[in-house]
N, C-alpha and C positions, 0 to 999 in steps of 0.2 A: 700791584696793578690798579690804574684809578679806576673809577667807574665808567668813566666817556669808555677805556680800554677794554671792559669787560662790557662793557652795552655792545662795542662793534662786535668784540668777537664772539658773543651770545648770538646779534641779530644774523653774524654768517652763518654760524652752525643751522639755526633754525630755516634760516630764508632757504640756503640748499636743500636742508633735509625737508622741509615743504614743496619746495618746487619739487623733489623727485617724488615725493608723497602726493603729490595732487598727478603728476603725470603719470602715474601707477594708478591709480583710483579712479584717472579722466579711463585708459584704457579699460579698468576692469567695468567702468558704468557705460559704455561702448558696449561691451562683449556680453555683459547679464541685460543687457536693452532688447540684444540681439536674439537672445538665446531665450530669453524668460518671458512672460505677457505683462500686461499692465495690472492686471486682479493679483497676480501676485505680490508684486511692489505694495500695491495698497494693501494689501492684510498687513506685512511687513512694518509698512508705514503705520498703523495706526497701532497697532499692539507698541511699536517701538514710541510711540507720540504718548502710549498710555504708562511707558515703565516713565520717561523723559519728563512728563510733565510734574512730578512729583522730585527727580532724581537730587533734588536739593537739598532736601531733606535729611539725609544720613550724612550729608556733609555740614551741616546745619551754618554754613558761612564761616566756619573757622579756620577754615584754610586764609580766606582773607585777614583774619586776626593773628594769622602767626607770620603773615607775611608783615604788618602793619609793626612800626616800630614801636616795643614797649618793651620794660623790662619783664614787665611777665610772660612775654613772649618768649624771652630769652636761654638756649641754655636746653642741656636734656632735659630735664623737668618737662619743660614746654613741649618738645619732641613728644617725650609718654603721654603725658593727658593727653594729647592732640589724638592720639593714636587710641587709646581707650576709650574716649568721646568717641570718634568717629567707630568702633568696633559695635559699640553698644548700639549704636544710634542704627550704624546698618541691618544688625540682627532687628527692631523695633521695625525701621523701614519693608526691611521682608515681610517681616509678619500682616501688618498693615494692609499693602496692596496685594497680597496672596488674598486676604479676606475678602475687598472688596471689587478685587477684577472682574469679579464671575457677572455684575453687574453689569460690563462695560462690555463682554466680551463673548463671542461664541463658543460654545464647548469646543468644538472640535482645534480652534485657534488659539486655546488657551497655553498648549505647550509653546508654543512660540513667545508668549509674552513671559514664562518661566524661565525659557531661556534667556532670551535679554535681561531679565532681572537680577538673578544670579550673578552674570556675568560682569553685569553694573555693579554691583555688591564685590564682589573679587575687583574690581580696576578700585573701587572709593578706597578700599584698604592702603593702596598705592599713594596718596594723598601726601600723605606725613613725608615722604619720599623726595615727590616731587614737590612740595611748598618749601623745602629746605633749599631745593637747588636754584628754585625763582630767587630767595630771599637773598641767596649771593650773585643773581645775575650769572649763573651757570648752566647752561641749554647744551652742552655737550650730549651728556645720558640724555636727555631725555629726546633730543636727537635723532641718536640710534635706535632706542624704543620704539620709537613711531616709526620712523622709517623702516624699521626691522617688523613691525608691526603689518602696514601698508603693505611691505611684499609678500608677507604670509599670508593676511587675509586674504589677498586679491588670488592668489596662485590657489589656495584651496576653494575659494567661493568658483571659481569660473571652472576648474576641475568637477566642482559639485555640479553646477549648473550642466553642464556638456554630459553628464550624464544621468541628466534627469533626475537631480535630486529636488528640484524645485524653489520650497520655502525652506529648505534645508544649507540650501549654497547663501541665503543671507542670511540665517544664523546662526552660521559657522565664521562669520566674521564677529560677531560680538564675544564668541568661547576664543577663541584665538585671542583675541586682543587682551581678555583677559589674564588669560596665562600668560603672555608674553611680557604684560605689566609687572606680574606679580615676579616672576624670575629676572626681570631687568632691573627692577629697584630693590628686590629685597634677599634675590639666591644666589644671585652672579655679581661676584665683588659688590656687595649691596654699598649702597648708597647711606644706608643706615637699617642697624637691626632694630629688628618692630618688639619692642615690648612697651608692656603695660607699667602704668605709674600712675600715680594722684597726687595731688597739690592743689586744696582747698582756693586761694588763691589766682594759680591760675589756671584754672578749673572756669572759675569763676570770671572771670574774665575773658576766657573762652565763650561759652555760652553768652555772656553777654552781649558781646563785639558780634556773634553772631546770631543772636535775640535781633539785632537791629538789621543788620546784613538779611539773612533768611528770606524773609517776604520779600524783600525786592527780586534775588535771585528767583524761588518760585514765580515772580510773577516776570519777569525775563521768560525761566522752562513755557509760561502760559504762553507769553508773545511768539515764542518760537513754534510751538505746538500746537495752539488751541486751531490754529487753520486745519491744520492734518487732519485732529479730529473730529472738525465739522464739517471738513468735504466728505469724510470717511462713513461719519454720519450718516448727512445731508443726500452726498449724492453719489454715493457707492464705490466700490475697492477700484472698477476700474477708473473712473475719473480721478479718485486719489493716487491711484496709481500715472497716471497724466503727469498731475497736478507735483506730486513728491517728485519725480524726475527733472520736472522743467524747475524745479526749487534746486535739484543737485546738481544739475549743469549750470545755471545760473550762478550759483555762488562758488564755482572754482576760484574764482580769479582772489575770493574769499580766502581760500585755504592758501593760495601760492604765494599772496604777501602780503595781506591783513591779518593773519593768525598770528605767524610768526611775529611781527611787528608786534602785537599789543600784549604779547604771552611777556615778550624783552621789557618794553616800555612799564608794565604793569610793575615789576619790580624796580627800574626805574624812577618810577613818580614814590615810588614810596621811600626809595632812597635818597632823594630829594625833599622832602615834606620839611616846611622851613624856611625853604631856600626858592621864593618865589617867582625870583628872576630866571634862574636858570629852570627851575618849573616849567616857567611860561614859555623856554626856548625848545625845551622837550615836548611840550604839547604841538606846538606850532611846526617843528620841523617833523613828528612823525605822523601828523596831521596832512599837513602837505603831499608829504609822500604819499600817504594811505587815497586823496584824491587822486593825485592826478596821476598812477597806475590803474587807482580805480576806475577813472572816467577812461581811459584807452581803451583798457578790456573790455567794459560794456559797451563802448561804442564798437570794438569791433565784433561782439557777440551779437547787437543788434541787428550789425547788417549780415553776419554772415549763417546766423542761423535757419534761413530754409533750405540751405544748401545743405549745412552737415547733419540736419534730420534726412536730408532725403539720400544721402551718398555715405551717411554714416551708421546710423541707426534704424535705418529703415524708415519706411511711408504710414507703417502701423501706428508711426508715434506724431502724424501732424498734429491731433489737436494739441500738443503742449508746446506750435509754435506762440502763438499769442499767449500764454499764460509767461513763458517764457522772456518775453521782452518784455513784459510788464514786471517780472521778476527782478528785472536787473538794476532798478530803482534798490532793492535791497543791496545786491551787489556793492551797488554806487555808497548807502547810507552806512548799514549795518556796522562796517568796520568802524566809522568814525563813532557813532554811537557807544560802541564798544571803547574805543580808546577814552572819551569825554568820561563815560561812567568811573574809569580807573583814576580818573583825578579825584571825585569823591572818597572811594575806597582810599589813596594816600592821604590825606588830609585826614581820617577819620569823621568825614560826614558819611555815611551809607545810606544812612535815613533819607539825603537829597534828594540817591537815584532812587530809593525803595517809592517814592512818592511819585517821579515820573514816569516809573515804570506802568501805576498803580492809572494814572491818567494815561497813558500809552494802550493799554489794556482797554480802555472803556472803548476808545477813538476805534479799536480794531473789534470788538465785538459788536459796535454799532455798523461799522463797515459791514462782518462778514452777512449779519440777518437782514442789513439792508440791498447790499448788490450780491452778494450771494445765489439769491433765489432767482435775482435777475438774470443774469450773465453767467450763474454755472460758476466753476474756474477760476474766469476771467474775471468773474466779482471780487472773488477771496485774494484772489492776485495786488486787483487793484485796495481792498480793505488794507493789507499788507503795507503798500505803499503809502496809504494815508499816514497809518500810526507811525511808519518811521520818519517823513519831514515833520510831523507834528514833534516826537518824540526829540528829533535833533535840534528843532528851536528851542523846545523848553531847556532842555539839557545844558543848550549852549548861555541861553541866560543864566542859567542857574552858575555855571561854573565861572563868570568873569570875575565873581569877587576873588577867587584861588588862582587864575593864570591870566594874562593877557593877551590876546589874538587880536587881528583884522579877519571879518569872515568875507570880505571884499579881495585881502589875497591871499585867502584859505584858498576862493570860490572862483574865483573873478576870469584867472589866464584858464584853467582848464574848462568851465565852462566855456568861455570864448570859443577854446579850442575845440571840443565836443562840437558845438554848431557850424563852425568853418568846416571840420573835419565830414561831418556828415553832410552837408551842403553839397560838398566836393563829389564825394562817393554817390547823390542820388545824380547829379548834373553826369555823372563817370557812366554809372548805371542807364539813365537814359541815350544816352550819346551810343551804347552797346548793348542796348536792348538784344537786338538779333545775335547775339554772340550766345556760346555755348555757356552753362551755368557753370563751370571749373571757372571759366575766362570772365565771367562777371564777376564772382567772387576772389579770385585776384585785382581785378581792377579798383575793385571798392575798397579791397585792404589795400590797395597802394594809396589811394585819394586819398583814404579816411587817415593814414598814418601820415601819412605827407604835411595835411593839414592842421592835426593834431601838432605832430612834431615842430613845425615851424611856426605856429603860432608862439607857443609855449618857450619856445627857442628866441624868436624878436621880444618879448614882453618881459620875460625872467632870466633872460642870459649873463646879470650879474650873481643873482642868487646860486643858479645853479655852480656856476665857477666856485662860489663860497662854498659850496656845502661841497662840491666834491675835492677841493681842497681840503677841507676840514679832512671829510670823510676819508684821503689818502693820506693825512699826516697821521691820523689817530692806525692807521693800520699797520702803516710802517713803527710806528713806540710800540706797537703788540708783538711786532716781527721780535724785538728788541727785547721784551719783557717775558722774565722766565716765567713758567709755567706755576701757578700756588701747588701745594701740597696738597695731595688726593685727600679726599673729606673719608677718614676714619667710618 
């Protein structure tokens, strides 16, 4: 089977088992919105922002060096150290932040943050696992893990929640997920048995690869994190609680086709490393993609979010409309960011992103202490937003000498379309002011898709024929191509 054969049929498996994984999790963050308060969410959020922001660490970036072609990667050898590296490192990792939580944290909240820790410590073991099945472009198992995942946690956190278990129904999805890890990859027809091994060499090379990798990662966990724990800080559990909600509804559109996309591609670009031309065709076509899904979804989150706070999740939760639409700038960037950073990682530069990352981070702690204090929220919202256009320019310069793009028809139709599209939908909006709010927000999602759609439809109607020609030949040679040998 070539690789185009296994990219598609990686990127089905995963795109499905996301979409039903985000439509399990859109409901289960409905239903604990419903049931739970906001001071909850924030303790959650920040204890979970405090395991999070270090979580790199026990993994020390070596998962990226075994995916990364070398011969010392190669091979069980490779397998064992990877797996003893990371055993050690998580035992160190525990020790560590058990030490210095008590600093960050309230006694009485501190079992919460034991919990998530552990249970991070039990999924990093899984590691060895799943970097073997990236490295063949195989998302089958891991798949079903999550997905198998996604409906347990959700079925027992909203069971917890309905009867008043409180901070208990959200962390019972981190012990769940754990276990389910550890018995998907390593008890049930395992994927590969976990033992220990050494080899001086690639040991060594291990560590290395991820000597450079490491800090960027960590400072990735900070970009992700450090907001949580300054609103958390700054300006108490229930605004973080606001604040982390309108971040998880925000970035669905995240999970449903940017994850899966860049989990496929990442191994991908490394199976390509070399091969510059066709590089730069896998950059560019799931780049594309990742825009102009993403600009749809945010445009229609934009317009339709006062409705589904007020018909869905309750009135309790307006203040996280504005944080909310200022969020979605993430939505929009994050994935691409994501994808741009995995051309480093194939190439073996890390140190590129470790460097943007490093100036991504300044941009966003000057944001949070300067509009922060302002605007509450709505500052750390907008801090957010800064550091990732900041982040997506540098990144993009950095990466031309490794692929070639136009960020003109990265950018150019789906922007277009975003402003026609919303255009539409305020002209729709005004014209049925006096109409019922169900019947506004249909009307806005018909303008706003209408306009999206057919701009995107007159501008690029040759490309798209290309790609989804491509796209059904290559699925029909899969229909075709017998299945590889189960991985021993």
């Amino acid at each position: 089977m070539t690789l185009a054969q296994r990219s598609v049929r990686s990127a089905g498996y995963t795109i499905a088992s996301s979409g039903f994984q985000a439509g399990v999790q859109f409901v289960r963050s409905i239903v604990l919105a419903r049931l739970l308060l906001p001071e909850v969410f924030g303790v959650y959020a920040y204890a979970a922002s405090l395991v999070m922001l270090t979580h790199a660490l026990p993994g020390f970036g070596m998962g990226s060096a075994l995916v990364h072609r070398a011969h010392q990667s190669e091979g069980e050898t490779a397998r064992r150290v990877h797996f003893t590296l990371t055993f050690i490192f998580n035992i160190l990792w525990v020790a560590l932040l058990g030490l210095i939580a008590p600093w960050f944290i309230t006694p009485q909240h501190r079992w919460v943050l034991w919990a998530i820790l552990l249970s991070r410590a039990g999924q990093h073991l899984t590691n060895t696992g799943r970097v073997l099945l990236t490295r063949k472009v195989a998302f089958r198992r891991v798949a079903v893990i999550d997905t198998t995942t996604a409906l347990s946690t959700t079925i027992a956190a909203i069971y917890l929640a309905w009867r008043g278990a409180g901070l208990w129904s959200l962390v019972s999805t981190d012990i769940i997920a754990a276990l389910i890890a550890l018995a998907g990859f390593y008890l049930i027809r395992p994927v590969w048995k976990p033992r220990f091994g050494w080899e001086r060499e690639t040991a060594a090379y291990l560590l290395d690869f991820g000597r450079r990798t490491t800090a960027g990662i960590i400072i990735l966990q900070m970009l992700d994190r450090v907001d949580d724990l300054w609103a958390g800080a700054f300006l108490g559990d229930a605004a973080l609680g606001f604040y982390s909600r309108a971040y998880t509804f925000a970035t669905y559109p995240r999970k449903l086709f940017a994850s899966p996309i860049n989990q496929v591609v990442s191994g991908t670009y490394a199976a390509l490393k070399g091969k510059p031309k066709r590089l730069s065709q896998a950059f560019f076509r799931a780049n594309a993609f990742l825009i102009r899904s993403g600009f749809l979804l945010a445009g229609l989150l934009f317009l339709l979010v006062p409705e589904f706070v007020h018909f869905v999740i309750g009135d309790k939760w307006q203040p996280m409309i504005t944080p909310f639409r200022l969020m979605l700038v993430y939505t929009l960037l994050d994935p691409i960011k994501v994808s741009t950073g995995n051309i480093f990682i194939a190439v073996g530069r890390p140190e590129i992103l470790t460097r943007a990352r490093f100036w991504q981070l300044g941009v966003m702690l000057a944001g949070l202490f300067t509009l922060g204090p302002l605007w509450g929220i709505e500052g750390v919202a907008l801090a957010v937003d800064l550091m990732l256009v900041f982040g997506i320019a540098l990144l993009f310069r950095e990466a031309r000498p490794y692929v070639r793009f136009s960020a003109r028809r990265l950018f150019g139709a789906p922007l277009l379309g975003l402003v026609l599209g919303l255009g539409l939908a305020k002209l729709t909006y005004e014209l049925g002011s006096d109409a019922a709010l169900l019947t506004q927000a249909a009307w806005k999602s018909v303008a706003f898709l209408a306009g999206y759609v057919i701009s995107l439809g007159l501008i690029e109607r040759t490309q798209w024929r290309s790609m989804l020609m491509t796209a059904s030949s290559l699925m029909k040679l899969n229909s075709r191509v017998p299945r590889p040998p189960r991985t021993p």
